[in-house]
N, C-alpha and C positions, 0 to 999 in steps of 0.2 A: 766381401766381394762387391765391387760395381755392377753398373749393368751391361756393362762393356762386357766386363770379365765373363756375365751368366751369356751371353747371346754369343760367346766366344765358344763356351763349355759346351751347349747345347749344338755349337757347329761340332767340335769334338766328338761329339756321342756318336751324330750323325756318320760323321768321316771313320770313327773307330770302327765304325758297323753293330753299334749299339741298338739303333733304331731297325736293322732288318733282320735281327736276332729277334726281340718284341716281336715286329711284325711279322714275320717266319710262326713263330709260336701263333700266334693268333690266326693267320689262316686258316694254318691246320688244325683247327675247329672249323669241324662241319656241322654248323648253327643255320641249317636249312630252314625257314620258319612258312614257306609257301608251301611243303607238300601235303599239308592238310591232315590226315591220320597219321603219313609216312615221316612225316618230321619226326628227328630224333629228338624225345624231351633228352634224353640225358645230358647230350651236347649242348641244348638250348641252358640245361642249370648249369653241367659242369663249367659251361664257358665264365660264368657268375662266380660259381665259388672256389672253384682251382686255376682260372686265370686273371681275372681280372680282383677279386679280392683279398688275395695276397698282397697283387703290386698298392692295392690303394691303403693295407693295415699299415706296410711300409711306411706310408705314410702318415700314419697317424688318423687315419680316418676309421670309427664305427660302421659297419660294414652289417645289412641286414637281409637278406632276400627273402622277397613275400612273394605268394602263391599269386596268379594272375585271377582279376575280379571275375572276369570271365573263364569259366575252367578248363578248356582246354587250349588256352592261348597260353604264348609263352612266361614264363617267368620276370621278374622286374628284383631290380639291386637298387638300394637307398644305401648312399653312403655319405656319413656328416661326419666334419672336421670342425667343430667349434675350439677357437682359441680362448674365445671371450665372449658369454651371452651377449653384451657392450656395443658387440663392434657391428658393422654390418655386414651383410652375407650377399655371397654370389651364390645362384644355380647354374649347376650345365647341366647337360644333358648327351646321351649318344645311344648307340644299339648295338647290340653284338649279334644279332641274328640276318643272316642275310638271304638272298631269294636262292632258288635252288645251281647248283653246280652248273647243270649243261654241259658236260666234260667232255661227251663224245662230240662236239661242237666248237671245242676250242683247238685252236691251229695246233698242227705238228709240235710236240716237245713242250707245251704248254699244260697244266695241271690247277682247275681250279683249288683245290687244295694244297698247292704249292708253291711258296713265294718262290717266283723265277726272274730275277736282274737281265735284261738287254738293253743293255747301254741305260737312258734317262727312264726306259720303262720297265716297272716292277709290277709283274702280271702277278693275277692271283686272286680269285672270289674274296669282295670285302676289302682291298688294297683301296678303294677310291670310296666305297660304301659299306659299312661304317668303321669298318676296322683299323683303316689306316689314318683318318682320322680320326677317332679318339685316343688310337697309339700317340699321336701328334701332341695332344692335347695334354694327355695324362707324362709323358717326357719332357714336356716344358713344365708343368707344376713339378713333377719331381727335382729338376734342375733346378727353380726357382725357389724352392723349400730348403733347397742345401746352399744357396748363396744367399737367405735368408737367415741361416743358424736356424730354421724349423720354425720362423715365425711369419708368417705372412701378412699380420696385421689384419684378419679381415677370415670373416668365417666362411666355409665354402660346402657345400653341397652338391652332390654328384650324384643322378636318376638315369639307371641304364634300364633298358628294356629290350626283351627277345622276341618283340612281333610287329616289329616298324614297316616289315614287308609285307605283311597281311595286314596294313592299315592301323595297326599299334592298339588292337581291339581290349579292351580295358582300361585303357589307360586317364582315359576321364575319369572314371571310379577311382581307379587308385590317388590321382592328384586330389580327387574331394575326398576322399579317405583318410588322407594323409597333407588335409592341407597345411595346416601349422608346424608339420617338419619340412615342408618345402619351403613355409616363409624366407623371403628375401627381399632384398632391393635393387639387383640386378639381375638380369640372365646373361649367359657369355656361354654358347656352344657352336662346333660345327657340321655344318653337313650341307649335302649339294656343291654343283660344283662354281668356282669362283666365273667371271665375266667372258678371261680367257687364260689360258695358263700364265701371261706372263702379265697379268694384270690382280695385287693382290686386291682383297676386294671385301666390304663390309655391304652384310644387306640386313635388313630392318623388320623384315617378315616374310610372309611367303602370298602368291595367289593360290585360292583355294581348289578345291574340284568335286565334283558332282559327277559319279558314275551313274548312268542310268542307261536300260534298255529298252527298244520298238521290238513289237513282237506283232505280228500278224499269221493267226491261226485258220486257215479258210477250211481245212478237209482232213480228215484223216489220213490220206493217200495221192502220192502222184497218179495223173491222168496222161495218157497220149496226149501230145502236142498236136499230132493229127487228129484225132477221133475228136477230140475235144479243145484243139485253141480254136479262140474265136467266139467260145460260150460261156467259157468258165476264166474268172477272176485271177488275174496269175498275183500272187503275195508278193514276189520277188518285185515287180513292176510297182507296183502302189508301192511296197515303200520305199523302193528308191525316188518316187516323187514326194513322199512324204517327207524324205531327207531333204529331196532338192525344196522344201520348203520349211526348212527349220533356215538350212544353209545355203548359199549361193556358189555358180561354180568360181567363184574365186576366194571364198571362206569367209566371207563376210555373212554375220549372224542377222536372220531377219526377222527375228522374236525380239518384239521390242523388251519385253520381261527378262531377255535372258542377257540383254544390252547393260555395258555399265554406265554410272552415273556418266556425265563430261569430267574429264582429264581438270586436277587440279593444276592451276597454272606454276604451283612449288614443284610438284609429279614434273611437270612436262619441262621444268629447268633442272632437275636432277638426272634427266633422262638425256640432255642437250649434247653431252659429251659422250654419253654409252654407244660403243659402236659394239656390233652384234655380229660375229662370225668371222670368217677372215681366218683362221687359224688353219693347220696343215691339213689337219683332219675335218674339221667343219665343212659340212655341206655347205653348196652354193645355195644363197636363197632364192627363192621363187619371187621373181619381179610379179608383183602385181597381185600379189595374196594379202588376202587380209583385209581388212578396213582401212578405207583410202584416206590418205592425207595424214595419215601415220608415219613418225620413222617406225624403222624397225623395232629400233628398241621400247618405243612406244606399246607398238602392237604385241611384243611376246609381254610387257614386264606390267604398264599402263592399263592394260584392255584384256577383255574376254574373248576366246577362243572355243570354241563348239568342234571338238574333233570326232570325227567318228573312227574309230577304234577297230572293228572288226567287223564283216556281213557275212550273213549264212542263210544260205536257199539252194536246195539242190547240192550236189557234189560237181564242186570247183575242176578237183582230179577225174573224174569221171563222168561227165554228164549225160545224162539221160535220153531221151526225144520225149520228157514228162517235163507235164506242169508242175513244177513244186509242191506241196502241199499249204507251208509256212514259209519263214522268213523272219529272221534277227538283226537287226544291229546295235551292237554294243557302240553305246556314245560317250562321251566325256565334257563337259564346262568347265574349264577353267576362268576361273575368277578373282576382280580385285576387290577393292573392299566397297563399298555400298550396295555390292549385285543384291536383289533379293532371290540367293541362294533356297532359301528354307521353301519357297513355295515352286520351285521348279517342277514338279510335278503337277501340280495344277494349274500354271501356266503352260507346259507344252499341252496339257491334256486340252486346253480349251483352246488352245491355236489347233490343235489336229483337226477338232470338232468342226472348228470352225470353215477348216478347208476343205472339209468332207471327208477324212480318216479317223472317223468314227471307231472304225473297226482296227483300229490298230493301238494296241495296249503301251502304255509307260510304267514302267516298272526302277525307281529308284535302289541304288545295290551299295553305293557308298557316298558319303559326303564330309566332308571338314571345310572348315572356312575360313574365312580367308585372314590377314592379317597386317597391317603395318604402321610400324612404329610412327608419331608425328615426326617430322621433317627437321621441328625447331628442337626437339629435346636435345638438351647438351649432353646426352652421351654420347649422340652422334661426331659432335666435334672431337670432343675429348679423344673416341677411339680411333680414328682418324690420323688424329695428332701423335697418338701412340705406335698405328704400324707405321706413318711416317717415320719415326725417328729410330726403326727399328731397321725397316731396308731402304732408306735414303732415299724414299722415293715417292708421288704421293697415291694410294689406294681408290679404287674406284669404290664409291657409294651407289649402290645397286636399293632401292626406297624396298622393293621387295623381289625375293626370287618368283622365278616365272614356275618353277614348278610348285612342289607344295610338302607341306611338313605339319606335324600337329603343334605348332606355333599357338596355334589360339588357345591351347592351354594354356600355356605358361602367361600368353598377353593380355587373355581376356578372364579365364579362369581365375590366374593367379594374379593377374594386375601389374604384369612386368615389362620393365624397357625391354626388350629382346634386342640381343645384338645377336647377330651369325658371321663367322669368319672362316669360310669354306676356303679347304685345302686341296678339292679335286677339279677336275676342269670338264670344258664339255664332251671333250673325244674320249673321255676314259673306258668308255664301255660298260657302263653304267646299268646292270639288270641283264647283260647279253655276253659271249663269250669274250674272250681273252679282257677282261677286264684292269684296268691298272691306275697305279700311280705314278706322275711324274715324281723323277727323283728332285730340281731342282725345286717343286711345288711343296713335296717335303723339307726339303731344308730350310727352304720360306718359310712354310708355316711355323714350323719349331722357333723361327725368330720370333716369329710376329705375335706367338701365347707366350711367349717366357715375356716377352718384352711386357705384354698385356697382366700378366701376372703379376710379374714388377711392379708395374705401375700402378697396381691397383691398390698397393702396401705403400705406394709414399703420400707421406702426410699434408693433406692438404690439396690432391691430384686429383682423386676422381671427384664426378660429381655427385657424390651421395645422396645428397638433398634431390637430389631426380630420381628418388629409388619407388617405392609402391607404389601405383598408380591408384589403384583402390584394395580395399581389406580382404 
């Protein structure tokens, strides 16, 4: 079989309704992994070993699932396909667990547990995150194995895990546990969504993020606004100036520490063409946000963002004629690569201090960091040159996605080129109700991994010699 013939086959599958039979099957796994206690483990294993490891023995792959390092996170599946110690190896990567339902949330006639077709859109919890990609994924190898006669030329490794929505908590442990069955020379997965749906799109890494919370405790109990404003210290007030002094009102970050390095001038030509938004569903962007003298795409993909997240003082629904007692805000940093991430905590602590919010606590909750591939490694041509020739058209290079992924395993941990080739876009509804997949997004990608697949088995094609970065 050519490669014609496979990227012909794998439209077939699509058009037979091969691909929404799979994905049908895999929604309806409810692999809830945010409800904390309520999470069902069963679903979190079964979805491992009666869904997804049948289809991968299919294939010829040793099939393992280990207990998570951390004991009450979810589960994790290792599956290796060695043809030939010899040859060199790819890893991917994906998740089968996704954030909770919200069912009573999702428009009339909609079902997060149920792939539902209208028109281009295939609703359904996990259709865009992570299940409809890695369906994507694992049906272009499958395809690609049978236009191969079951040889691929090249050894492949497949790492699912059931707690990527809770921050994928073990999963460092497990990659150093098990670093020598991960060895490789490439990584090739996907997730997150591409640039725009109609833009296919390779990115290189991800920016990282730093959850962290202000908490300001003054009292055990609200006080009359009457009896008592005008004496007593309201929490709600100081930290919203506390805020306005991390951030400004137009979002530009005013903590030199939490600032990234300047823009490499490679970043800010890979960025030259990236246009940002624009799609049906895309929100209009906000003229004038951000750090000035930025494009857009600068500012979300290039630069650091300080968001805050969520505030609580007093009841929003009901309000009192009391002073507050406290006061929360839940924040976020987002970051590229040189932030110094790891001391954020001691640097807001000594900006607070420094502005007289002493009294107001920083409490770090989550972090990962940030990631991305150099600019000049020839994988990046290579795969480029590859969905080129797959949908006749050329792929947007995105240096790194704006959100974030445990990336720096595989980059920094394991010492790997990471490529990502995301199949969902950004209206998908992404963690929130009626969530989906474009249909023509799918058919794309099914070219774009067989094609990658293919290619990765002709002699002489990839760049191999760009594979471990370090041991």
């Amino acid at each position: 079989m050519t490669r014609e013939q496979l990227l012909a086959s794998v439209q077939h599958y699509f058009e037979g309704g091969g691909f929404e039979a799979d994905l049908g099957r895999r929604v309806a796994w409810r692999t809830e992994s945010d409800l904390g206690a309520q999470s069902d483990a069963d679903a979190l294993i079964g979805y491992l070993d009666r869904e997804l490891s049948p289809t991968l023995r299919a294939m010829g792959f040793d099939c393992s699932r280990h207990d998570n390092p951390v004991p009450s996170a979810g589960p994790l599946l290792l599956a290796r396909r060695i043809e030939d110690p010899a040859l060199p190896t790819v890893l991917s990567y994906g998740h089968g667990d996704v954030v909770q339902g919200q069912a009573p949330q999702w428009r009339e006639g909609l079902s997060p547990w149920k792939l539902q077709i209208e028109g281009d859109r295939w609703y359904g919890r996990g259709t865009a995150d992570n299940k409809g990609q890695h369906s994507i994924n694992l049906a272009a190898l499958a395809h690609t194995l049978q236009a191969r006669e079951q040889k691929l030329g090249y050894n492949l490794t497949l790492l699912f895990e059931m707690g990527e929505e809770t921050g994928s908590p073990g999963l460092q442990a497990f990659c150093e546990q098990h670093r020598q069955a991960l060895q490789a020379d490439v990584f090739l997965a996907s997730d997150g969504p591409r640039i725009g749906a109609d833009h296919p799109t390779l990115f290189l890494g991800s920016r990282g993020a730093v959850n962290f919370s202000l908490r300001l405790d003054s009292r055990e109990r609200p006080y009359h606004s009457g009896n008592w404003g005008g004496v007593l210290a309201n929490p709600a007030t100081r930290l919203s100036h506390a805020l306005a002094s991390l951030v400004d009102a137009q979002g530009r970050i005013l903590v030199p520490g939490l600032r990234p390095p300047p823009m490499p001038a490679r970043l800010r030509q890979a960025l030259a063409e990236v246009a940002i938004g624009g799609g049906a569903d895309d929100p209009a962007l906000s003229d004038g946000w951000g750090e000035p003298g930025l494009s857009p795409a600068e500012r979300l993909v290039g630069w650091n963002t300080l968001e805050v997240l969520a505030l609580g003082a007093g009841s929003a629904e009901r309000p009192i004629n009391a002073i507050p007692p406290r006061a929360v805000a839940h924040c976020q940093l987002r970051f590229v690569v040189g932030t110094d991430w790891r001391n954020l905590a001691a640097c807001v602590r000594q900006h607070l201090d420094a502005h007289g919010f002493a009294d107001v606590s920083v409490e770090v909750t989550m972090a990962c960091g940030a990631t991305r591939l150099a600019l000049d490694n020839p994988w990046i041509d290579w795969t480029l040159a590859s969905m080129e020739r797959s949908t006749g058209r050329p792929a947007t290079l995105l240096p790194n996605l704006a959100g974030s992924l445990p990336n720096d395993l595989f980059a920094d941990l394991l010492g790997l080129p990471t490529l990502w080739v995301p199949h969902s876009y950004p209206a998908c509804a992404q963690h929130a109700p009626n969530e989906h997949l474009l249909a023509p997004v799918a058919r794309e990608g099914l070219a774009l991994m067989a094609g990658l697949f293919w290619d990765l088995g002709e002699a002489g094609s990839a760049p191999w010699q760009a594979g471990r970065l370090s041991a």
